[in-house]
PDB file of N, CA, C and O in Angstrom, chain B, residues numbered from 101:
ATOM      1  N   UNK B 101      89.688 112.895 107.869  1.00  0.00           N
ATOM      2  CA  UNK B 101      89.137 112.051 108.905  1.00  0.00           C
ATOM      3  C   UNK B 101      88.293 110.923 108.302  1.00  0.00           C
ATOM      4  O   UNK B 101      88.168 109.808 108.808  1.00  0.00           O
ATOM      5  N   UNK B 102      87.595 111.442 106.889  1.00  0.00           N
ATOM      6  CA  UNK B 102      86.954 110.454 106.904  1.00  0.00           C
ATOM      7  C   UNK B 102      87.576 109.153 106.009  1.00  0.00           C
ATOM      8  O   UNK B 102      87.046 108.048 106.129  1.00  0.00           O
ATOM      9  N   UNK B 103      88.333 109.285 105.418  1.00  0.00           N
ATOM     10  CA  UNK B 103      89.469 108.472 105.084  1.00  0.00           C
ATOM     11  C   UNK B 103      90.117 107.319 106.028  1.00  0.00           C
ATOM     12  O   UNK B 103      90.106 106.101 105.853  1.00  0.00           O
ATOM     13  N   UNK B 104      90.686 108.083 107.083  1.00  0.00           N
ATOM     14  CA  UNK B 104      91.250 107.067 107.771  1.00  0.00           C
ATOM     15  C   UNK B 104      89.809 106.525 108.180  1.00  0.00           C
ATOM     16  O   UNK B 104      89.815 105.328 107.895  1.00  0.00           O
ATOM     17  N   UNK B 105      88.781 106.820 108.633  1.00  0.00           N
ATOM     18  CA  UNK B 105      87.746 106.279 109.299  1.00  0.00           C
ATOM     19  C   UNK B 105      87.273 104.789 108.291  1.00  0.00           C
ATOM     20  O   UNK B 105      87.116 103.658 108.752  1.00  0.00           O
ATOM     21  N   UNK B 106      87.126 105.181 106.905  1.00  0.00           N
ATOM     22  CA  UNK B 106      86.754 104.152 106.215  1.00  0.00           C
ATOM     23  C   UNK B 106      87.832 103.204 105.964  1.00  0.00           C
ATOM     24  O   UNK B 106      87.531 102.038 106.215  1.00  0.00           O
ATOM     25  N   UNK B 107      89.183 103.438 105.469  1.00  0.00           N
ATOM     26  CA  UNK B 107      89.637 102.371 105.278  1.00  0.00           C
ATOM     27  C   UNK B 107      89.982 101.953 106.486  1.00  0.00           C
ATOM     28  O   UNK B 107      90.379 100.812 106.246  1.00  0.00           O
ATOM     29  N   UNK B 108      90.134 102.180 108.032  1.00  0.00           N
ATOM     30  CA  UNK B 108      90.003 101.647 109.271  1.00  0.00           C
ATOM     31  C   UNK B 108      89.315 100.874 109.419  1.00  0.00           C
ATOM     32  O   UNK B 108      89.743  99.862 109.974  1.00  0.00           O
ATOM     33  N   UNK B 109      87.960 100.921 109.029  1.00  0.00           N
ATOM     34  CA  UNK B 109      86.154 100.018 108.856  1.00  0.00           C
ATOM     35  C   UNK B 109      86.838  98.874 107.798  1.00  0.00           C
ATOM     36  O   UNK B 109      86.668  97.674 108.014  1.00  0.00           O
ATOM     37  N   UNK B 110      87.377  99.206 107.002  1.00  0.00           N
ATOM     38  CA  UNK B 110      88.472  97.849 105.746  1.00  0.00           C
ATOM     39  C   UNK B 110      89.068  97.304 106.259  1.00  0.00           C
ATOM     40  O   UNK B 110      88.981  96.079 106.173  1.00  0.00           O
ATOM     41  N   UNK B 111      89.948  97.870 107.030  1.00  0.00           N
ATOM     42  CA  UNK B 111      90.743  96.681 107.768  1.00  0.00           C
ATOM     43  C   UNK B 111      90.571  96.220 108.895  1.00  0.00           C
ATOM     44  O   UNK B 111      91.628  95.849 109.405  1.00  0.00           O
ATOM     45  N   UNK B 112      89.579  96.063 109.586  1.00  0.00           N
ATOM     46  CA  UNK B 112      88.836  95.106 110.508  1.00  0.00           C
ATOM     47  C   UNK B 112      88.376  94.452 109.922  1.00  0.00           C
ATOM     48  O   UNK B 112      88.662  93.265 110.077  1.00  0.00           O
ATOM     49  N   UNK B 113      87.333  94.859 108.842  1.00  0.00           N
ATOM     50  CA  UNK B 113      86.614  93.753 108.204  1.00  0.00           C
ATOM     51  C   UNK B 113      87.377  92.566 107.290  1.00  0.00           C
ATOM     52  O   UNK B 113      86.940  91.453 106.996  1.00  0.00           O
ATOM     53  N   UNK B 114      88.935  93.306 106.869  1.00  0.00           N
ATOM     54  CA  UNK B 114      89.576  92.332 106.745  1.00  0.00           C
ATOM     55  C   UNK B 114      90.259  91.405 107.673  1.00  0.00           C
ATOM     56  O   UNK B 114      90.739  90.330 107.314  1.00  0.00           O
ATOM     57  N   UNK B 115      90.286  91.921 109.033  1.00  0.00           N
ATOM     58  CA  UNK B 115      90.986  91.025 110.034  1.00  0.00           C
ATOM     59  C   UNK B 115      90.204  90.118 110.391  1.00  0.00           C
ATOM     60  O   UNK B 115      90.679  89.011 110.645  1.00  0.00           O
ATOM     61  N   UNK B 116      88.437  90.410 110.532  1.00  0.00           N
ATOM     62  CA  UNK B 116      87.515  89.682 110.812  1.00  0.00           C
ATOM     63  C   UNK B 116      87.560  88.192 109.509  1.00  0.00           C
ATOM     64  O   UNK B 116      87.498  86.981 109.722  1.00  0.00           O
ATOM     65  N   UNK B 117      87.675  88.871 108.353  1.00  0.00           N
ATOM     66  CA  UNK B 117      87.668  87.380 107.483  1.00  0.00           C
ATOM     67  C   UNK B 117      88.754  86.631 107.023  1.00  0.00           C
ATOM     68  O   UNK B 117      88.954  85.669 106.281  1.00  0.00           O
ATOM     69  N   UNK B 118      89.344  87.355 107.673  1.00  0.00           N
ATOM     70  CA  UNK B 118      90.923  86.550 107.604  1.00  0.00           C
ATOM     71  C   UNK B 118      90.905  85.361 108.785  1.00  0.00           C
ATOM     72  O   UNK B 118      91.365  84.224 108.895  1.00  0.00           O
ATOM     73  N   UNK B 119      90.182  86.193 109.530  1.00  0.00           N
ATOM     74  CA  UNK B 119      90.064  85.561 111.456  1.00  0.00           C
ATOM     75  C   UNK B 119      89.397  84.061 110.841  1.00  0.00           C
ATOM     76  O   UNK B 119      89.898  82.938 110.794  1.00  0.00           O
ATOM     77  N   UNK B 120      88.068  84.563 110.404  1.00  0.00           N
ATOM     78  CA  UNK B 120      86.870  83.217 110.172  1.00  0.00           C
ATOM     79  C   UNK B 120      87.490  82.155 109.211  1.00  0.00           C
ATOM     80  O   UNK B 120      87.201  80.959 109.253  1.00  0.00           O
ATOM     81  N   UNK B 121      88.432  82.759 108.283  1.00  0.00           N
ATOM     82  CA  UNK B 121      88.864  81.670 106.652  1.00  0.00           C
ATOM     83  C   UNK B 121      89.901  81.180 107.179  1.00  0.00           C
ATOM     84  O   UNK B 121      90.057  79.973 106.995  1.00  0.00           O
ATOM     85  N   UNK B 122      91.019  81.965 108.053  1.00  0.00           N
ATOM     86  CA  UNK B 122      92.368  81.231 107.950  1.00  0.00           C
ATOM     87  C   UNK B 122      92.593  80.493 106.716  1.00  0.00           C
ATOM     88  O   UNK B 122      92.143  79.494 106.154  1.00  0.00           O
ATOM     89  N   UNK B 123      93.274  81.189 106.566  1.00  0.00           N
ATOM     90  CA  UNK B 123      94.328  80.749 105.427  1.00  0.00           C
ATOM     91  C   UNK B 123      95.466  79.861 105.207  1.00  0.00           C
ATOM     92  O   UNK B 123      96.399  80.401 105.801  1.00  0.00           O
ATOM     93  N   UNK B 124      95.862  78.832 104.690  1.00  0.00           N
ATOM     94  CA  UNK B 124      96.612  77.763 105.049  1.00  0.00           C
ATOM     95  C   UNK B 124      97.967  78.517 104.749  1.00  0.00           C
ATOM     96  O   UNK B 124      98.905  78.209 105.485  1.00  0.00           O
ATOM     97  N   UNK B 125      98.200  79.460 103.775  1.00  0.00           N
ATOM     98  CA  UNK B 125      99.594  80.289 104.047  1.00  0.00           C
ATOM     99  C   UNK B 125      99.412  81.539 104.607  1.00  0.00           C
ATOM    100  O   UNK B 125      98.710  82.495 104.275  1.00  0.00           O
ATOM    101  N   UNK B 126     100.422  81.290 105.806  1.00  0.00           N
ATOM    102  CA  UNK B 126     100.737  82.462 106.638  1.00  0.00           C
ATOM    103  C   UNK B 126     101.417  83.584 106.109  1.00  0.00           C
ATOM    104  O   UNK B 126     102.070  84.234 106.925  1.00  0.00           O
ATOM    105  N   UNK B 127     101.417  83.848 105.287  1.00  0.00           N
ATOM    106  CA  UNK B 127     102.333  85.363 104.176  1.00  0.00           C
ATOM    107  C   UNK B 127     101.366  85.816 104.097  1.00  0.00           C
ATOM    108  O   UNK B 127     101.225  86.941 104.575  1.00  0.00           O
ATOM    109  N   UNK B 128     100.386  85.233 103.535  1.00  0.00           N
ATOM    110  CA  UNK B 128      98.768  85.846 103.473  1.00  0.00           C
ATOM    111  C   UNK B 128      98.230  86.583 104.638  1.00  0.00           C
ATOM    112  O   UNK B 128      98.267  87.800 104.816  1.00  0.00           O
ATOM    113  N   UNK B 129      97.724  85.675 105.406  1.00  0.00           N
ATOM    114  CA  UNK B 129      97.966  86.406 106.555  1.00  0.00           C
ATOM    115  C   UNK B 129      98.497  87.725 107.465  1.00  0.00           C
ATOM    116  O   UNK B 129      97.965  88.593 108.156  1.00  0.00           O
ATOM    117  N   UNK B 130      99.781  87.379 107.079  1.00  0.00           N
ATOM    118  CA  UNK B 130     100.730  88.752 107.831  1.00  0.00           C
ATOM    119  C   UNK B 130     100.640  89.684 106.599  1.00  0.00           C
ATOM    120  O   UNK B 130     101.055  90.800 106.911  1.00  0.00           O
ATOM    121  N   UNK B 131     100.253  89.618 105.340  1.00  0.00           N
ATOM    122  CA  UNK B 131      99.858  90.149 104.413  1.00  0.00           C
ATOM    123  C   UNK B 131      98.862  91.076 105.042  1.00  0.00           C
ATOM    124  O   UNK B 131      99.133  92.143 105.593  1.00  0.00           O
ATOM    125  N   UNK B 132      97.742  90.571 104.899  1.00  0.00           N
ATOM    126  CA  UNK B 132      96.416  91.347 105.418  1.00  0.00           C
ATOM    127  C   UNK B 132      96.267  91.257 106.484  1.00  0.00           C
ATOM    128  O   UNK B 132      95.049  91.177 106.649  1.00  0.00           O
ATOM    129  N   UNK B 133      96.953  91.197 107.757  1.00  0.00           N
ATOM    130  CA  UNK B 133      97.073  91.528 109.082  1.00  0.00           C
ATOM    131  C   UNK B 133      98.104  91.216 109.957  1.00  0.00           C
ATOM    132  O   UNK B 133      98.360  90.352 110.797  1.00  0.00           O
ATOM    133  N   UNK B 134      98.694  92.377 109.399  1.00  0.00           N
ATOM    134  CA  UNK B 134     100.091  92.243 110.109  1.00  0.00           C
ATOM    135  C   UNK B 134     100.149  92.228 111.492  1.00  0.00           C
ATOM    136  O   UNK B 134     101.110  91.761 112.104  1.00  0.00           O
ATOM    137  N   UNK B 135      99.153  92.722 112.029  1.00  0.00           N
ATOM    138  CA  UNK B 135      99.273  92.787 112.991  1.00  0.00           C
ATOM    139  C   UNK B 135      98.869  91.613 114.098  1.00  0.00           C
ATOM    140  O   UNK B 135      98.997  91.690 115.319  1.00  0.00           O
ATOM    141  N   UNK B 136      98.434  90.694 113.453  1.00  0.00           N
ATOM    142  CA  UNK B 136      98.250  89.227 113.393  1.00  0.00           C
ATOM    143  C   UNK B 136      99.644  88.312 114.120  1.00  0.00           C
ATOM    144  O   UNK B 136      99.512  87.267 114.756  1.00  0.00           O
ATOM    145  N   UNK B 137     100.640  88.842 113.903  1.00  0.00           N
ATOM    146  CA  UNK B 137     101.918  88.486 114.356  1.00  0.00           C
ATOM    147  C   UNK B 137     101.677  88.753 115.659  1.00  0.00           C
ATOM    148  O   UNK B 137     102.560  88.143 116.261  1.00  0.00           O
ATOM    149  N   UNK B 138     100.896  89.390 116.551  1.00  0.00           N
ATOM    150  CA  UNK B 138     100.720  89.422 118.100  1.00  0.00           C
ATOM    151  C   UNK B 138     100.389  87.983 118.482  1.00  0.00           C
ATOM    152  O   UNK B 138     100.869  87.386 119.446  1.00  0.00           O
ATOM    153  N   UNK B 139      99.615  87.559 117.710  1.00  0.00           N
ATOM    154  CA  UNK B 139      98.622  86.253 117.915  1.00  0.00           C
ATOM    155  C   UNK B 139      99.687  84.919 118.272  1.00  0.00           C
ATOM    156  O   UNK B 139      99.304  83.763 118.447  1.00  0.00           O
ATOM    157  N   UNK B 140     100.494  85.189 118.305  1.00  0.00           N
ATOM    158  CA  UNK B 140     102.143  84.249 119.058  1.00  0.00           C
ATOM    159  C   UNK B 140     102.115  84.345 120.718  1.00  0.00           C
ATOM    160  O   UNK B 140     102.703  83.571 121.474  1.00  0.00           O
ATOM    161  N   UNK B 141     101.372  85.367 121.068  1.00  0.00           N
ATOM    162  CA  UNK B 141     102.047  85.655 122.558  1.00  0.00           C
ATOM    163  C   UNK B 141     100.620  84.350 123.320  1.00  0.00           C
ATOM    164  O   UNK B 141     101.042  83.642 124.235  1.00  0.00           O
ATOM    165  N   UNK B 142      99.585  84.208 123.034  1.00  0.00           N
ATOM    166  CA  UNK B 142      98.502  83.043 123.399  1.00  0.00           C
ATOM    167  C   UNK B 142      98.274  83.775 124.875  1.00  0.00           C
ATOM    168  O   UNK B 142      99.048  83.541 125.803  1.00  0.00           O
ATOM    169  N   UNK B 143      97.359  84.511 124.986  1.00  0.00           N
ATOM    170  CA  UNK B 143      97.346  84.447 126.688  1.00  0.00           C
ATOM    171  C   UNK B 143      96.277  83.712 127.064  1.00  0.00           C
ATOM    172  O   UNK B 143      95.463  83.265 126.256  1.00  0.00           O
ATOM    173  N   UNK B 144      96.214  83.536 128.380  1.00  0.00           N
ATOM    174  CA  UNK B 144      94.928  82.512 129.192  1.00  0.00           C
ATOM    175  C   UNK B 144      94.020  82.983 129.408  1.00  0.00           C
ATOM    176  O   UNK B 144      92.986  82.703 128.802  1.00  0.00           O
ATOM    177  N   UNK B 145      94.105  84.100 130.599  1.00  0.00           N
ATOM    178  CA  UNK B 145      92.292  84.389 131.040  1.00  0.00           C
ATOM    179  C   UNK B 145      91.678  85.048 130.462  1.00  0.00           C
ATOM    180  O   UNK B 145      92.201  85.458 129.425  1.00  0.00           O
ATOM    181  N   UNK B 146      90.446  85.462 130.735  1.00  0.00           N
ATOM    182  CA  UNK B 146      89.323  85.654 129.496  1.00  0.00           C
ATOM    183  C   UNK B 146      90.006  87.472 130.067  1.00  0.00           C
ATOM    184  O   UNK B 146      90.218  88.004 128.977  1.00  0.00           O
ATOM    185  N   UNK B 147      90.345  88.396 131.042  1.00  0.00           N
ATOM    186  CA  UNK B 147      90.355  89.698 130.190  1.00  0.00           C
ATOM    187  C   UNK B 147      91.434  89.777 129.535  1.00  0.00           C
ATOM    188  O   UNK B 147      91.567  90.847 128.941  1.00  0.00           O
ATOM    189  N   UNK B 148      92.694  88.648 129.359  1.00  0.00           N
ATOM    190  CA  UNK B 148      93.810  88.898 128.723  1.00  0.00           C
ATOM    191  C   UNK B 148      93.069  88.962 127.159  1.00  0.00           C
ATOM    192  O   UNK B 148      93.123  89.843 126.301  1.00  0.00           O
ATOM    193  N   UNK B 149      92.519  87.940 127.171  1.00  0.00           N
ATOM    194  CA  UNK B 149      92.189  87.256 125.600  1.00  0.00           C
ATOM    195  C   UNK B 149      90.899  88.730 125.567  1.00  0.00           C
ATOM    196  O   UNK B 149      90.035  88.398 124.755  1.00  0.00           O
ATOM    197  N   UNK B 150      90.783  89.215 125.775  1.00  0.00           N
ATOM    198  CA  UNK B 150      89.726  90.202 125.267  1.00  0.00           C
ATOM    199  C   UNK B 150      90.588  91.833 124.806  1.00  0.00           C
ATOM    200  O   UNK B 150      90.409  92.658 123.911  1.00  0.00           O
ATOM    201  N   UNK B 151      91.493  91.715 125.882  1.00  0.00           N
ATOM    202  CA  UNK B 151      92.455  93.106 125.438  1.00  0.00           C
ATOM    203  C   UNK B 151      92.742  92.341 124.515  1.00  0.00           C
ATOM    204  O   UNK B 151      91.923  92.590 123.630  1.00  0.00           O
ATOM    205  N   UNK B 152      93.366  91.610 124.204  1.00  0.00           N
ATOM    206  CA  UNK B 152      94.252  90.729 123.334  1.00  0.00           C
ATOM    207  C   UNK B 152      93.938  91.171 121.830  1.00  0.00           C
ATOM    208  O   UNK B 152      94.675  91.799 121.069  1.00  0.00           O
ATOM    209  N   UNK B 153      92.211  90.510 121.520  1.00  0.00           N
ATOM    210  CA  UNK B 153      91.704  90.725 120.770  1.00  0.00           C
ATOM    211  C   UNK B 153      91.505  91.994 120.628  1.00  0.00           C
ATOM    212  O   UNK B 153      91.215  92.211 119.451  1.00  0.00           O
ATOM    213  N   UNK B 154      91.520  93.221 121.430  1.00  0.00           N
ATOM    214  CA  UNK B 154      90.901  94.268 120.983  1.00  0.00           C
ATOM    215  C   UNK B 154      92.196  94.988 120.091  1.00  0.00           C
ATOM    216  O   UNK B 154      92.094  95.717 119.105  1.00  0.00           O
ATOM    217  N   UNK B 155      93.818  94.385 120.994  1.00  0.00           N
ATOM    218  CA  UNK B 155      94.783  94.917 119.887  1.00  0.00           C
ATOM    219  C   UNK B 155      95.152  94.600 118.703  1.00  0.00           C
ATOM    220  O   UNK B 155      95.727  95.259 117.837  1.00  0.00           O
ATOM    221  N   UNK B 156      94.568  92.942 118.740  1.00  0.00           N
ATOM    222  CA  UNK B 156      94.571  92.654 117.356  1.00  0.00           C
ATOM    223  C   UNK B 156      94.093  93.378 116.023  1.00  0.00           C
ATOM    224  O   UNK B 156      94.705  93.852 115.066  1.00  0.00           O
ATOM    225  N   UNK B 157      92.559  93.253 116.401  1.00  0.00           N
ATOM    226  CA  UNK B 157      91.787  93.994 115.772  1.00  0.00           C
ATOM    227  C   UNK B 157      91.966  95.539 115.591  1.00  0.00           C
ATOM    228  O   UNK B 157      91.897  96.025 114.462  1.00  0.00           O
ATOM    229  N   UNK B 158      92.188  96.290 116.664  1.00  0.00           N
ATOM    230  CA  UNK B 158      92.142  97.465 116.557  1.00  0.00           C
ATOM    231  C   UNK B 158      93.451  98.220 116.219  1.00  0.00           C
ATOM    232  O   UNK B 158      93.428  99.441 116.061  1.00  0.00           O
ATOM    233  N   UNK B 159      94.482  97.570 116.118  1.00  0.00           N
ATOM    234  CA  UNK B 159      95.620  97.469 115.391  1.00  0.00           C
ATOM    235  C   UNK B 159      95.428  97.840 114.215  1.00  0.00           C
ATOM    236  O   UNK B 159      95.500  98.994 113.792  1.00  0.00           O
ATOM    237  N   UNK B 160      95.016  96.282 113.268  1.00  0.00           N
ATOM    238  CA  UNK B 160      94.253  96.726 111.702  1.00  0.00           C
ATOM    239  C   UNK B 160      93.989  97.845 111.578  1.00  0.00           C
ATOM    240  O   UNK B 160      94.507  98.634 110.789  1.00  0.00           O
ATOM    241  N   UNK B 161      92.643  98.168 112.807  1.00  0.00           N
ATOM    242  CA  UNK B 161      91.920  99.231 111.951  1.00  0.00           C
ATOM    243  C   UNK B 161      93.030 100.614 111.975  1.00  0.00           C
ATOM    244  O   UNK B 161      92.992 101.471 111.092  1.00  0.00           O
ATOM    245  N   UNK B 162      94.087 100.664 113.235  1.00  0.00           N
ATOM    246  CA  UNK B 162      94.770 101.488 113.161  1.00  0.00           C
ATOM    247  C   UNK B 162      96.092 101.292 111.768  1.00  0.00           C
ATOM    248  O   UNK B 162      95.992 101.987 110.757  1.00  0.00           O
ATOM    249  N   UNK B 163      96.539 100.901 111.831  1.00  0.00           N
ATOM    250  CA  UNK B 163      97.004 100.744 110.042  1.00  0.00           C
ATOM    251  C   UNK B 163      96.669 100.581 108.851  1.00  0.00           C
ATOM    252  O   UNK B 163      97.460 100.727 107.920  1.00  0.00           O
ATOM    253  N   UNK B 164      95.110 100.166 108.675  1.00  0.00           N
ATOM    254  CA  UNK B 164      94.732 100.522 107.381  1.00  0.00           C
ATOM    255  C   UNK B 164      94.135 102.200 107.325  1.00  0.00           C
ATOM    256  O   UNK B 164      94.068 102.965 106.362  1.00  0.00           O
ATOM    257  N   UNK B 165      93.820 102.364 108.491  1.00  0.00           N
ATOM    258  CA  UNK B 165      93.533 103.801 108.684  1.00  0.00           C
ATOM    259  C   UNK B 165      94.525 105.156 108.612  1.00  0.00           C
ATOM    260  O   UNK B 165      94.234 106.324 108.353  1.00  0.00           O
ATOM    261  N   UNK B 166      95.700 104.587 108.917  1.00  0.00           N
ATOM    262  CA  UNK B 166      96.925 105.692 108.798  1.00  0.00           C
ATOM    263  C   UNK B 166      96.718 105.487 106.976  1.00  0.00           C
ATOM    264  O   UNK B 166      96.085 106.343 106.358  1.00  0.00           O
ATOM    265  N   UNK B 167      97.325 104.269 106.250  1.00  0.00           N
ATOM    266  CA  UNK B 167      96.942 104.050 105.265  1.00  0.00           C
ATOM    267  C   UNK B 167      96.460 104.824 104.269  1.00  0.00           C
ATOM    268  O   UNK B 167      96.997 105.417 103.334  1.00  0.00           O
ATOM    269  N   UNK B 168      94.663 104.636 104.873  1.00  0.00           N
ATOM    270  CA  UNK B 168      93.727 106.015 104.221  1.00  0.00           C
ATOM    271  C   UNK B 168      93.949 107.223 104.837  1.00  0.00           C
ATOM    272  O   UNK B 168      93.777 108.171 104.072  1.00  0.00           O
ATOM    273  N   UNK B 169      94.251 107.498 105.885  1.00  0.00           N
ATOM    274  CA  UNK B 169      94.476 109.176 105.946  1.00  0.00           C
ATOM    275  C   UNK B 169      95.754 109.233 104.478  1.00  0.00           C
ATOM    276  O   UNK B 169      95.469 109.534 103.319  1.00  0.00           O
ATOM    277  N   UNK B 170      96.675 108.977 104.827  1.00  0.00           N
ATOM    278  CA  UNK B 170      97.678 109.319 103.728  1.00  0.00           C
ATOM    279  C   UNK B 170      97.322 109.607 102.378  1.00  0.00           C
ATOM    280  O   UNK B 170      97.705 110.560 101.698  1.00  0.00           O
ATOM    281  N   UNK B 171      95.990 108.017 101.833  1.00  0.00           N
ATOM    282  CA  UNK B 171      95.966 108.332 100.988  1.00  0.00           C
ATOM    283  C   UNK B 171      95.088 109.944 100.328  1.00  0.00           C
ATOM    284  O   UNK B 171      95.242 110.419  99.203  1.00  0.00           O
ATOM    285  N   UNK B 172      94.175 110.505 101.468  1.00  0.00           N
ATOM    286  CA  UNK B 172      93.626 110.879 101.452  1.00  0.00           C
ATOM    287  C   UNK B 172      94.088 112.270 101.064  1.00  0.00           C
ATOM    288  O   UNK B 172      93.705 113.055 100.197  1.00  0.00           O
ATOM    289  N   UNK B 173      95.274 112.331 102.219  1.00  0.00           N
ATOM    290  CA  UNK B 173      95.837 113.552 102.577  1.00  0.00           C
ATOM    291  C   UNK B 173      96.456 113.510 101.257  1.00  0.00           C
ATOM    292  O   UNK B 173      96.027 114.560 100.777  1.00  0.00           O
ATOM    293  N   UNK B 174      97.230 112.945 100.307  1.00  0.00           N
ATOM    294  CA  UNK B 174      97.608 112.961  98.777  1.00  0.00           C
ATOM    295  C   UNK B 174      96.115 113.049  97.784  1.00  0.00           C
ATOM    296  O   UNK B 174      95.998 113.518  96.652  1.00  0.00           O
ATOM    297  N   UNK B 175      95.462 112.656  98.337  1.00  0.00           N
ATOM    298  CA  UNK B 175      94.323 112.823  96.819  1.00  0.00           C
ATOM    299  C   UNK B 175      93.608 114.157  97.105  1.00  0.00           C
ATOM    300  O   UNK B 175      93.251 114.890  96.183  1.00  0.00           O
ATOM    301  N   UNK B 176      93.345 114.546  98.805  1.00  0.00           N
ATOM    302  CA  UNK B 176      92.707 116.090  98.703  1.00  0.00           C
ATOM    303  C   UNK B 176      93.033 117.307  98.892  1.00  0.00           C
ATOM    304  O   UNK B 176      92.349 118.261  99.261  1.00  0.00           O
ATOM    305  N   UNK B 177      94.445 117.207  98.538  1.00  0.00           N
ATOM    306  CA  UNK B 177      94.965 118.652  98.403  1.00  0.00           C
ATOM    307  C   UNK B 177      94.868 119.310  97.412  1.00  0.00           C
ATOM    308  O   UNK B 177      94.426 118.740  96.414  1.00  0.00           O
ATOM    309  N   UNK B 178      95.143 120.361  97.346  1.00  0.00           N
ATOM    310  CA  UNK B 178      94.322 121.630  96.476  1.00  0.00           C
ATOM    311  C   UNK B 178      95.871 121.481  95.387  1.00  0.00           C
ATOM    312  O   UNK B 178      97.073 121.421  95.642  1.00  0.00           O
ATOM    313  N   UNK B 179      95.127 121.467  94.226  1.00  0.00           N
ATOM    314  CA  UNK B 179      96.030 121.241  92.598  1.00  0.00           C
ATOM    315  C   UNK B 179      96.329 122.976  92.455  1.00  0.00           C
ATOM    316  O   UNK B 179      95.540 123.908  92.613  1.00  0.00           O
ATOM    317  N   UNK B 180      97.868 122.985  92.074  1.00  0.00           N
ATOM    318  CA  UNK B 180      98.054 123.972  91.656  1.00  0.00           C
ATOM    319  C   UNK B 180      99.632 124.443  91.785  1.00  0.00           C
ATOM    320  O   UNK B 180      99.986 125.539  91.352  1.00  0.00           O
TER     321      UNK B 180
END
């Protein structure tokens, strides 16, 4: 749990500075937030654009978090 929890906390904080820098190449981008590819659909009113954002974001944290569980679930199993 606490794996996925932290690298989840990584990849927001990477969606967040990806968000603020934009990057002039978009590979980069879909690189470190793939999930960034939503950001095509543009909606209008403010609760679209707020779910909007929350799947953006919370997307990340849900794939860098599967991510760290995995890696986790490979680094803390019992040797033998």
């Amino acid at each position: 749990m606490r794996w996925f929890f932290r690298a989840g906390c990584v990849g927001l904080m990477t969606a967040v500075i990806v968000a603020i820098v934009r990057p002039t190449n978009p590979a980069i981008t879909l690189l470190l937030w793939p999930i960034s590819i939503v950001g095509l659909a543009d909606p209008t009113g403010f609760v679209n654009k707020f779910v909007f954002g929350l799947v953006m974001f919370g997307g990340n944290f849900l794939v860098y978090g599967a991510f760290g569980a995995i890696a986790g679930a490979a680094t803390d199993r019992p040797q033998g």
